[in-house]
C-alpha angles and dihedrals in degrees: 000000000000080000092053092057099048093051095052080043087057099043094050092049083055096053083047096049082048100051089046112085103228079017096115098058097059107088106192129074104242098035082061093046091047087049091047086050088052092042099053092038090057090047084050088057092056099053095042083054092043088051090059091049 
C-alpha cells in the first residue's frame, strides 16, 4: 500500500517535472517542488499583468 503511494507520488513529480521548463535537471524532491512553486508564481504574474492590460 505504502508502495503504491509512492509510486503514484513519484509519477505525478515526473508529469510535473515534465510540464517545468529547467525541471528535469533538479534531482531532489523538494528542490523540484521549490522550482514548480516559482514556475507557476511567476505564470500567476502574467496573468495578473496581462489582466491590467
Amino acid at each position: 500500500m505504502i508502495n503504491v503511494r509512492r509510486e503514484k507520488i513519484s509519477e505525478r513529480m515526473k508529469y510535473l517535472q515534465d510540464l517545468v521548463p529547467g525541471c528535469n535537471k533538479i534531482t531532489d524532491k523538494a528542490g523540484t517542488l521549490n522550482e514548480i512553486i516559482n514556475y507557476v508564481q511567476s505564470l500567476q504574474r502574467q496573468v495578473e499583468l496581462e489582466r491590467y492590460n
